[in-house]
Structures are given as C-alpha cells and as structure tokens.
N, C-alpha and C positions, 0 to 999 in steps of 0.2 A: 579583561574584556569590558567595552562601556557598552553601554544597552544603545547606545549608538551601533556598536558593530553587531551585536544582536540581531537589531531592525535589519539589517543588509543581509544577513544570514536568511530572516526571516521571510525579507522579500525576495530573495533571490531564490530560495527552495519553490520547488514546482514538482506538481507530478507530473517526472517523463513520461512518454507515452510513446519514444522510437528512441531505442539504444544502439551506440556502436558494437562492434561484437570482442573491444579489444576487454580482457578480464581485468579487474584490478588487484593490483598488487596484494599477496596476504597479510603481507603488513598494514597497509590501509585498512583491511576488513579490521583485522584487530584491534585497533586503535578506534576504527568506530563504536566496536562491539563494549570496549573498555569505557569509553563513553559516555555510550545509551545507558551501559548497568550503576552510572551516577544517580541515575532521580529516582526520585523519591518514594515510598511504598509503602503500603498497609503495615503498621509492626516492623517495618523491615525485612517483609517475607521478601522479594526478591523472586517474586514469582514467576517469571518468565522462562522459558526456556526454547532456542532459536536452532533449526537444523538450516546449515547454510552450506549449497550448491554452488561446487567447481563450475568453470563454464563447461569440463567435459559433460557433468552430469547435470547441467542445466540443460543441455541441449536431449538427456534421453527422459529426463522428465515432461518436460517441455512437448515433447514427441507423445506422453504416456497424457501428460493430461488434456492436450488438446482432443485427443480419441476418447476420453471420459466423458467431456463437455460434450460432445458429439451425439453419446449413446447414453451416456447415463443421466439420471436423476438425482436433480440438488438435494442437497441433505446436509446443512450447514450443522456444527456443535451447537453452537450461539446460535438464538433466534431471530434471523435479519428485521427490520422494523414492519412493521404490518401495512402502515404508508406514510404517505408525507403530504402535511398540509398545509397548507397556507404558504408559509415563507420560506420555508423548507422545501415546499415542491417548486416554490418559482425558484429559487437558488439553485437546486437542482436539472429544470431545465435550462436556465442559463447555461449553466456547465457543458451538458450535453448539446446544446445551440451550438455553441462557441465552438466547441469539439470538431461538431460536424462540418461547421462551415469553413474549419481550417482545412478540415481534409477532401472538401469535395461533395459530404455528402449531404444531397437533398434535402426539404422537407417530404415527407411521404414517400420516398424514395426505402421503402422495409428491406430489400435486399440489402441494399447499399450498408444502411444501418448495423444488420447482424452481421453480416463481413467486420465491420469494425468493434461491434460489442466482442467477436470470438478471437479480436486481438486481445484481449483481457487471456485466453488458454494458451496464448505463444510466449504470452509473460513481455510482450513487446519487443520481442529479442536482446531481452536482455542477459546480459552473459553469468547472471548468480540472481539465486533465488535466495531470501530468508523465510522459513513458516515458520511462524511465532505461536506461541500456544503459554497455557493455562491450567493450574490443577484444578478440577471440576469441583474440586470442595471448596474452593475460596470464590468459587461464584463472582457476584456480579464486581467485587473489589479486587478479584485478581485480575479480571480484564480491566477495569479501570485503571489498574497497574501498570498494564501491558498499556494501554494506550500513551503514558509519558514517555514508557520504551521505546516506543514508534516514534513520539516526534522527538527525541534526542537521538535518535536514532538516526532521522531525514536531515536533521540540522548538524548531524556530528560528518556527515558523508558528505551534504552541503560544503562544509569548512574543506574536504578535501578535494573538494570540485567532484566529488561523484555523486550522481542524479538517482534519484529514488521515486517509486510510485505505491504506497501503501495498496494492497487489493483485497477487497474483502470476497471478490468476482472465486478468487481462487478457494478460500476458505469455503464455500458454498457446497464442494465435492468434501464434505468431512470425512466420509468412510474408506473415500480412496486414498484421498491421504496419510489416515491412520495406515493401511495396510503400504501404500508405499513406501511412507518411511519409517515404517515400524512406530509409530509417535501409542504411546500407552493409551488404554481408550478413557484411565482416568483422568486424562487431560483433556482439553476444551482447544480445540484450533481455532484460531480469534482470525487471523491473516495473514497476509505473503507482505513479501515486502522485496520488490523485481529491484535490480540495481545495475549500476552497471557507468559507463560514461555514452551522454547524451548524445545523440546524434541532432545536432544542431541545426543543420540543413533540412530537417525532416518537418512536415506546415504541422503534422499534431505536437510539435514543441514549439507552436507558433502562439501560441494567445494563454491568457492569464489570467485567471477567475479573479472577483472582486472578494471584498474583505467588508462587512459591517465597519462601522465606526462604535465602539462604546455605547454610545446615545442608544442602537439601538440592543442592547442587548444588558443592560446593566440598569439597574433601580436602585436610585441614590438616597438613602436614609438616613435623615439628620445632618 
C-alpha cells in the first residue's frame, strides 16, 4: 500500500449515520477484526476485547437499548470530557450544524433535535454492533490502545466497502451493558462501534466534517 492509497482510505471513511439492513458477510467481519488487532500497544498488551452482534441480535439489543436511553441514567465507565472549548467546541458544533441541516433539522427546532440525537440508541439501523472495552487496571493506556483499534478498525472495514460509526452515545449506559452482555465489571466500556453497509441515499450520509491542516495542530522544533 503507498500512503497514497492510505489518504483515499482515509478520506473516504465517514461516520455513517443510516445503514442498510443487508448484514455483512462473517468473513469480512473477520478479516476486519484480524486487522484492527495489527496496531500497536502498550508492552504489547493487546488489550482490547470486542463483543460483536449478528444482525438477529442487533436488532434485540437495539430494541433493549433504545428503552434504556429512555428511562435510564448515563453512567459511562470512562469519564466523558467535562466540556469543550474553544476549538473544540467550534469543531464540534460544525459537526452537529452540518448534521442537522443535512437531515432537516432546524436551529431551535429541540424536538426535532432529540428525535435525531436518540438515533444514536437505534445504532442507526445498522445491522452489527461491536462494544469495545478495556481492563480497568491498564487505565488511561489501555483506552489509548483501544483508540488505534478503532481506527484500524474503521479503515480495515473502509477497504472493504463497509461503513462504520464509532459511538461513544452508546458507551454512556456502562451498567446496562455490563449486565446485557455479561462484559466483567473489571473492564472499562470505552464504545460501540455500529457497522454495517451504508445507505447511500439517506441526507445524514450526505456531508463531510473538515480535517485541520498540520499548521494547526503541530509545533515545529528545530
């Protein structure tokens, strides 16, 4: 591969945000999965560990956690961030801008809004779930771990034309997902990661967040 075809990999990965409902092949999951467990890791701990949903049991999960989201209260493993400022929160509402106005929704329009923030608990209909997790004793470096898994993960699925959306929205319900899929409580639920093949036709697969350039994120020394 030249980091030519890299860059294409890289601009063409997106988080879907409407999937088809056809499942993909277990072969393909495999070959993703085989993959993402290339990069690189603390010691070589290899600390990830992924529970990954047939479309049957996508669709009764799917069913269980949208009624969670409903009635229950967040209680993430990992501490979500406390806020975001400056360029972070303008990047941020670009995203959400761009979102809404693909699909219709308003400024001020709050109904409108939470209708589409609780597509985040349908998983976007997408036909396979993966929840990624972490042993709580490796702390803030076994998520750090976990975050290359993710994107060799979106880029290995990428190559095979299947569309991916990391969600952290999901991880948020920690306690119910330990108890629905048994996940040990000495591990850290970090995120989901919805997959599936993109429904193309759909406006929230219509627009395309911006990317910094170098300049601004990197301090050139010497």
């Amino acid at each position: 591969m030249t980091l030519s075809d890299l860059n294409t990999l890289l601009a063409a990965r997106h988080s879907c945000r409407a999937f088809s409902p056809d499942p993909v092949p277990r072969e393909h999951i495999e070959q993703i999965l085989t993959s993402a467990g290339r990069v690189p890791s603390w010691c070589n701990a290899q600390p990830w560990n992924v529970v990954i949903t047939s479309s049957t049991e996508t669709e009764r999960f799917r069913i269980a956690l949208r009624e969670e989201a409903m009635s229950g209260a967040p209680a993430p493993d990992l501490p979500f961030p406390t806020s975001y400022s400056g360029v972070y929160r303008d990047r941020r509402r670009e995203c959400g801008w761009a979102l809404y106005e693909a699909v219709g929704v308003e400024r001020g329009d709050r109904a409108a809004s939470a209708r589409q923030m609780m597509e985040n608990f349908t998983l976007f209909d997408a036909p396979h779930c993966a929840i990624l997790s972490s042993p709580a004793e490796l702390g803030p470096y076994g998520a750090m771990d976990c975050g290359g898994f993710v994107t060799a993960f979106t880029l290995a699925a990428q190559a095979l034309g299947v569309a991916t959306i990391p969600q952290a929205a999901v991880a948020s319900y920690g306690p119910f997902l330990h108890r629905y899929f048994d996940i040990p409580e000495d591990r850290l639920i970090l995120c989901a990661i919805s997959f599936g093949y993109a429904d193309k036709d759909h406006p929230a697969n219509g627009f395309r967040t911006d990317r910094a350039s170098p300049d601004a994120f990197v301090d050139w020394l010497g």
